[in-house]
PDB file of N, CA, C and O in Angstrom:
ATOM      1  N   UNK A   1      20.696  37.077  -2.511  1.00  0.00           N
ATOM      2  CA  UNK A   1      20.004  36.087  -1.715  1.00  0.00           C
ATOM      3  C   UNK A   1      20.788  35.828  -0.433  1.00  0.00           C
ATOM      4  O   UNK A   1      22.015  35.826  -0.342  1.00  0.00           O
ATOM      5  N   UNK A   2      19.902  35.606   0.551  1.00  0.00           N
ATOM      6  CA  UNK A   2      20.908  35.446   1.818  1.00  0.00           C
ATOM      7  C   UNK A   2      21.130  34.255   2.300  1.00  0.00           C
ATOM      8  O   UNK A   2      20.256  33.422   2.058  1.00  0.00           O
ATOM      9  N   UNK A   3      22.010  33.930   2.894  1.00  0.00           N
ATOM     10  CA  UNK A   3      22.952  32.771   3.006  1.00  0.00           C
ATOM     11  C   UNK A   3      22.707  32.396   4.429  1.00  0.00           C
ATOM     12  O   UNK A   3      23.021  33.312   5.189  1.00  0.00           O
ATOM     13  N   UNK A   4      22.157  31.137   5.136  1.00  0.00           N
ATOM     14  CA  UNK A   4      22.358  30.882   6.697  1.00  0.00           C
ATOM     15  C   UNK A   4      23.905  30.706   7.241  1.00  0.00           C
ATOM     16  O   UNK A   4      24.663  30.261   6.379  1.00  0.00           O
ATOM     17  N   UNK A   5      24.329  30.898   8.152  1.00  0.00           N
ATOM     18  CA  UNK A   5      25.908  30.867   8.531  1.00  0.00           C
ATOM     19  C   UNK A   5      25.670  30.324  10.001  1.00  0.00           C
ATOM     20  O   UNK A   5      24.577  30.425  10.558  1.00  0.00           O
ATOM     21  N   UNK A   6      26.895  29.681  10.642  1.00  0.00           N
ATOM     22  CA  UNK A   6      26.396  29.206  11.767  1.00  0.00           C
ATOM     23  C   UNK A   6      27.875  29.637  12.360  1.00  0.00           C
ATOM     24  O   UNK A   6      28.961  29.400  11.830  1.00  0.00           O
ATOM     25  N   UNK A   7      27.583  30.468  13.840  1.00  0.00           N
ATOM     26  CA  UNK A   7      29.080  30.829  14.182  1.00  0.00           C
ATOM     27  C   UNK A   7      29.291  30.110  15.191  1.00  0.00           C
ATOM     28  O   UNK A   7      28.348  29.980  15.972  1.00  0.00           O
ATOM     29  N   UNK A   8      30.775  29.317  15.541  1.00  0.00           N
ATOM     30  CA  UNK A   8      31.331  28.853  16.611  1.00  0.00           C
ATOM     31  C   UNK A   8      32.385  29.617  17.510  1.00  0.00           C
ATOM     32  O   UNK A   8      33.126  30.547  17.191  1.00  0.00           O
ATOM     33  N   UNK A   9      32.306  29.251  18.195  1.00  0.00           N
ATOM     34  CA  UNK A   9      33.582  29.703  19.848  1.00  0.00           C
ATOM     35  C   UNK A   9      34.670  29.365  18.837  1.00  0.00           C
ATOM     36  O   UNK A   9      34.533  28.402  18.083  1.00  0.00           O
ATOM     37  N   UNK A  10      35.642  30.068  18.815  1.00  0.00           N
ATOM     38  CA  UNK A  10      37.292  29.835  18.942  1.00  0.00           C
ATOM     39  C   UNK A  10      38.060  28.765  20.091  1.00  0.00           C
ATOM     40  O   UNK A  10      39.017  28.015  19.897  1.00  0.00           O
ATOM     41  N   UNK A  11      37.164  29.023  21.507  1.00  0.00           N
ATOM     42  CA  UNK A  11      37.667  28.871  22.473  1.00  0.00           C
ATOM     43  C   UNK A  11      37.747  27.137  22.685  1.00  0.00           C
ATOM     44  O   UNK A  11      38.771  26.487  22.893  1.00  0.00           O
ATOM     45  N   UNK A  12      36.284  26.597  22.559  1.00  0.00           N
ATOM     46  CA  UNK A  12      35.750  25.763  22.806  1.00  0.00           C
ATOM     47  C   UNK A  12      35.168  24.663  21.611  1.00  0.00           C
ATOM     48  O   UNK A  12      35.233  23.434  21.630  1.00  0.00           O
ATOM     49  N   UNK A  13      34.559  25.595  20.535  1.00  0.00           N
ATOM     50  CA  UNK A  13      34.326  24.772  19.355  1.00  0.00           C
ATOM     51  C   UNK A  13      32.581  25.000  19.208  1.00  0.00           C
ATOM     52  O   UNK A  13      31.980  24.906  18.137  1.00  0.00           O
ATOM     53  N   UNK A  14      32.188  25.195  20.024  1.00  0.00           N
ATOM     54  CA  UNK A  14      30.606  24.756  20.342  1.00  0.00           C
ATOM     55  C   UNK A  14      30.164  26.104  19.337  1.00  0.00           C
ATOM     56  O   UNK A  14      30.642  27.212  19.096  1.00  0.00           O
ATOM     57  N   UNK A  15      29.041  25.366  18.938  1.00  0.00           N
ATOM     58  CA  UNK A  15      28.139  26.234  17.586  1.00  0.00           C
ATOM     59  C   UNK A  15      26.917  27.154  18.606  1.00  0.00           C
ATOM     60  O   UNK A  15      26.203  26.639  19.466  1.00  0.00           O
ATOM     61  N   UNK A  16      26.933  28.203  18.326  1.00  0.00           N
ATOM     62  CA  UNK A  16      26.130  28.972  19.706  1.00  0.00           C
ATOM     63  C   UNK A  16      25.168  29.524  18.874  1.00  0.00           C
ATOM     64  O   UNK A  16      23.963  29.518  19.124  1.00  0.00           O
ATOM     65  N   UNK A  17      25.648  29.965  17.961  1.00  0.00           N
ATOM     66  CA  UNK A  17      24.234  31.309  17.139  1.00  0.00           C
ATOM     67  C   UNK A  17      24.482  30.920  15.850  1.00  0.00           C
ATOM     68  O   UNK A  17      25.430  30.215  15.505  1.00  0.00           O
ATOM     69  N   UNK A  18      23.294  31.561  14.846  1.00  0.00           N
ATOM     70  CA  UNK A  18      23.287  31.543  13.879  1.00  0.00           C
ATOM     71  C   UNK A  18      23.179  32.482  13.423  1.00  0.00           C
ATOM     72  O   UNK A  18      22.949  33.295  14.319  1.00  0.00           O
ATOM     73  N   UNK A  19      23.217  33.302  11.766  1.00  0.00           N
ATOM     74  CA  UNK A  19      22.569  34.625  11.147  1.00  0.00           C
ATOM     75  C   UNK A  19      22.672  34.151   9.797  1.00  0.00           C
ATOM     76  O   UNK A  19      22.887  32.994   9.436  1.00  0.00           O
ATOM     77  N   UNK A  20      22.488  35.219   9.057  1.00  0.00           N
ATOM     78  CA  UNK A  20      22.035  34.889   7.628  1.00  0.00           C
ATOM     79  C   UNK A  20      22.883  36.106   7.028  1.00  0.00           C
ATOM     80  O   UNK A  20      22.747  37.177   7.619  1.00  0.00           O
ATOM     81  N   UNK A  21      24.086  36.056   5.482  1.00  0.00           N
ATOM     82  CA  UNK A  21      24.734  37.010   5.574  1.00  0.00           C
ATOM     83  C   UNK A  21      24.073  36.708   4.039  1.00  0.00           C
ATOM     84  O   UNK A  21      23.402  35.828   3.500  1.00  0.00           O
ATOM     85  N   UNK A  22      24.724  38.068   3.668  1.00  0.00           N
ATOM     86  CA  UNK A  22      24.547  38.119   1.906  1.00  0.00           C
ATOM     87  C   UNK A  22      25.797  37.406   0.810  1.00  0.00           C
ATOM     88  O   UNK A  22      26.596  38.145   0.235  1.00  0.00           O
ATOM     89  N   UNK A  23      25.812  36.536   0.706  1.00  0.00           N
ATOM     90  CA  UNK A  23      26.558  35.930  -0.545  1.00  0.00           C
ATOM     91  C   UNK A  23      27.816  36.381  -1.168  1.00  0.00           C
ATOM     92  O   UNK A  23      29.001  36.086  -1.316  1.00  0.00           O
ATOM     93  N   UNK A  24      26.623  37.541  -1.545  1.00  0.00           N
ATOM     94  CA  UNK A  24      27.430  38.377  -2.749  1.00  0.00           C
ATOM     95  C   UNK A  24      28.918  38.579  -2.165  1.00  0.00           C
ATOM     96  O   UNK A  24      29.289  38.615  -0.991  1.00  0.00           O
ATOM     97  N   UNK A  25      29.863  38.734  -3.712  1.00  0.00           N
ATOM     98  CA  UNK A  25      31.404  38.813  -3.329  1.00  0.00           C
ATOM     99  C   UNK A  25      31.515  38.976  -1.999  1.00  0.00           C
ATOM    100  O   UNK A  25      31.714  40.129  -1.616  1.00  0.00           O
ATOM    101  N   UNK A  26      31.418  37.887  -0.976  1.00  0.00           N
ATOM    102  CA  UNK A  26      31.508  37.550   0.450  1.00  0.00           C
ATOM    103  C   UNK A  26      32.949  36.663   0.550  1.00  0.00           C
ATOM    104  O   UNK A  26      32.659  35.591   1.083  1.00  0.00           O
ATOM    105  N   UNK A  27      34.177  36.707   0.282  1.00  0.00           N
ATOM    106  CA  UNK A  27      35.396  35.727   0.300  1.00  0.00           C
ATOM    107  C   UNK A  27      35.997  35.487   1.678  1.00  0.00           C
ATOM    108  O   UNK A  27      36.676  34.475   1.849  1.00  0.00           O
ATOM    109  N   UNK A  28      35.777  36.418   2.754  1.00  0.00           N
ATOM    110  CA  UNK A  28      36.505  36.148   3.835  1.00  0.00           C
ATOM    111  C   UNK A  28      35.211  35.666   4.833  1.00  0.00           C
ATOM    112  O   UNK A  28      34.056  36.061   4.675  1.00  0.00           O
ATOM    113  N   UNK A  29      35.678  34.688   5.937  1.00  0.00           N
ATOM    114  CA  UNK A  29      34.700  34.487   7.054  1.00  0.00           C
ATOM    115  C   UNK A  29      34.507  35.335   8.254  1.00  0.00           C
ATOM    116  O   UNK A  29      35.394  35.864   8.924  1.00  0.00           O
ATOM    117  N   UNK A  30      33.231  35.393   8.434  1.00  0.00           N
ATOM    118  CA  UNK A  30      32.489  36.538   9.377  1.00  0.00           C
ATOM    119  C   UNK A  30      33.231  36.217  10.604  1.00  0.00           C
ATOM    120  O   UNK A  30      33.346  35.049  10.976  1.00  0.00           O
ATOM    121  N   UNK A  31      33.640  37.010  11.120  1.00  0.00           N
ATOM    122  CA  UNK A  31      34.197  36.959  12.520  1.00  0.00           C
ATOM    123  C   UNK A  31      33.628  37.932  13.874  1.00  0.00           C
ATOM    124  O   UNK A  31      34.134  39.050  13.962  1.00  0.00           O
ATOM    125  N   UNK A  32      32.963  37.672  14.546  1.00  0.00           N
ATOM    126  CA  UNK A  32      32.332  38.691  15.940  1.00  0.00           C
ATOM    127  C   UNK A  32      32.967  38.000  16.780  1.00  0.00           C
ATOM    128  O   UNK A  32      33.684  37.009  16.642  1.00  0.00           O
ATOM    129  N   UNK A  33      32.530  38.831  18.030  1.00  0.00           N
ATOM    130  CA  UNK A  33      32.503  38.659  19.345  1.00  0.00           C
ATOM    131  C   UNK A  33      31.063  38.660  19.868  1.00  0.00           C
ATOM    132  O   UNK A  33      30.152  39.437  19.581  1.00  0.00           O
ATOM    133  N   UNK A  34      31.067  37.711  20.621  1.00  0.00           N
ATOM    134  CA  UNK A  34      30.016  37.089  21.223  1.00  0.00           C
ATOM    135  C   UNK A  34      30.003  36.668  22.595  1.00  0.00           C
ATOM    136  O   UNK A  34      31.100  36.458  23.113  1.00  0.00           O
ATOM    137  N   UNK A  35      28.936  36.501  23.294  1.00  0.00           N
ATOM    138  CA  UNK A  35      29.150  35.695  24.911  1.00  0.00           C
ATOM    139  C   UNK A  35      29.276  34.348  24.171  1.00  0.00           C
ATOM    140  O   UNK A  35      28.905  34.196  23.007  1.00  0.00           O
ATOM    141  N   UNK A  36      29.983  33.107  25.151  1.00  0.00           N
ATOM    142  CA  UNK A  36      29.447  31.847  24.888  1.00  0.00           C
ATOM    143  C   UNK A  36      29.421  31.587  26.162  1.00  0.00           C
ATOM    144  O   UNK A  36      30.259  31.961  26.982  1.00  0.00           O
ATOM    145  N   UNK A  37      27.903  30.566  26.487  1.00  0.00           N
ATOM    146  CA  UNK A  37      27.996  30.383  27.703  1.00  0.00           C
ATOM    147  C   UNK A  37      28.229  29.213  28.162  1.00  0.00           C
ATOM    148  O   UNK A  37      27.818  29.091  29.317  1.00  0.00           O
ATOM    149  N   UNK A  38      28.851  28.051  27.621  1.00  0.00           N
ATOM    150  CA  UNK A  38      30.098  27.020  27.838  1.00  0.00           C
ATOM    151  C   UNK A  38      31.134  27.673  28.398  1.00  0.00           C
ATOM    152  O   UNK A  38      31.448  27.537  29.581  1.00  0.00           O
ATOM    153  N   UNK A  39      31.720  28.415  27.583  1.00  0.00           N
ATOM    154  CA  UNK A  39      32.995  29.164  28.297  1.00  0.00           C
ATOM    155  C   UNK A  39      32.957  30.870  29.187  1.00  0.00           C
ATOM    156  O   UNK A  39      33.848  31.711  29.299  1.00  0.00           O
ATOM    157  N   UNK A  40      31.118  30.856  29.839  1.00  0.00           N
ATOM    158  CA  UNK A  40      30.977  31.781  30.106  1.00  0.00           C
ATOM    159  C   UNK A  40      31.717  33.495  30.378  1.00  0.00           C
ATOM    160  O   UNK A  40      31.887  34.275  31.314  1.00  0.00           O
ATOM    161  N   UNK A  41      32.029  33.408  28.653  1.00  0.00           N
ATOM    162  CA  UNK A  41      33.277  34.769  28.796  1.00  0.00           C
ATOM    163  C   UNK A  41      32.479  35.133  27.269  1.00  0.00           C
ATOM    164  O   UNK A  41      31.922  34.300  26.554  1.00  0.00           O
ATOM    165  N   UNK A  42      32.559  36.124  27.092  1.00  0.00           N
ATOM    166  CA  UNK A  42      32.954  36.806  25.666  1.00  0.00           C
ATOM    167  C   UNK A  42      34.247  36.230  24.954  1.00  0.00           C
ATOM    168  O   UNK A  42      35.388  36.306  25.411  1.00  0.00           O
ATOM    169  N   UNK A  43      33.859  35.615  23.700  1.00  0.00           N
ATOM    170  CA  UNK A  43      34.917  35.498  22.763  1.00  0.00           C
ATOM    171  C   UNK A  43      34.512  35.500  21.279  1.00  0.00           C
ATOM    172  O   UNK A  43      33.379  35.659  20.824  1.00  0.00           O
ATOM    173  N   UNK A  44      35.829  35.259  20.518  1.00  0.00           N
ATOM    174  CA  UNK A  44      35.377  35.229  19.039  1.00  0.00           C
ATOM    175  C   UNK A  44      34.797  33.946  18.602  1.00  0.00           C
ATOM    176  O   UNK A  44      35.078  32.780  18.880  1.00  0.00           O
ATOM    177  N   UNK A  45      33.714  34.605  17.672  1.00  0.00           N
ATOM    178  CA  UNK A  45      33.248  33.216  17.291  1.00  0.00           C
ATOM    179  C   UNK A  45      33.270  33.705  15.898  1.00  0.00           C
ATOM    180  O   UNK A  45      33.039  34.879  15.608  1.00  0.00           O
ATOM    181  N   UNK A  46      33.607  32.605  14.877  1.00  0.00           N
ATOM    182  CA  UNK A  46      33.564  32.394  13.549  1.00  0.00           C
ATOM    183  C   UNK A  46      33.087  31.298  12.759  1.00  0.00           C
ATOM    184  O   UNK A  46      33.079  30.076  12.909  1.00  0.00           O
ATOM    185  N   UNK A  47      32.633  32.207  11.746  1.00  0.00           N
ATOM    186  CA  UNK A  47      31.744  31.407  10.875  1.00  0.00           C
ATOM    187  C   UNK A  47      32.314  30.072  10.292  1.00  0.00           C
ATOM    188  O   UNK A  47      33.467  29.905   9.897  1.00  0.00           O
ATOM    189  N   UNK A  48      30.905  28.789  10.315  1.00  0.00           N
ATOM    190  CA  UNK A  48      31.515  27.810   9.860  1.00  0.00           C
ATOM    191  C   UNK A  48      30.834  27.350   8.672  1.00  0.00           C
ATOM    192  O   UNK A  48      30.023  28.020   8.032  1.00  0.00           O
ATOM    193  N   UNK A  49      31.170  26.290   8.438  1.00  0.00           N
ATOM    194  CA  UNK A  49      30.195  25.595   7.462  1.00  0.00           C
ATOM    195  C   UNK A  49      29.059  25.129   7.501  1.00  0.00           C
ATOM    196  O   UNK A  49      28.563  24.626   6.493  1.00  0.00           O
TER     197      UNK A  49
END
């Protein structure tokens, strides 16, 4: 079953995107790179609660 996840900036904090991951034995948090356009740069954003 898939799970909603909501990823934030590293940089800044701000919640930009969302996706939906799969659950299953999932233990570590999703980490990409993304634009944010608060801090109009590419950075990492990671998954929150």
């Amino acid at each position: 079953m898939a799970k909603k996840i909501t990823l934030a900036c590293s940089e800044c904090g701000s919640r930009n995107y969302s996706s939906t991951a799969n659950q299953e034995n999932q233990t570590e948090r999703r980490v990409l790179k993304k634009f944010c356009k608060n801090c109009n740069a590419h950075t990492v954003h990671r998954e929150t609660k």
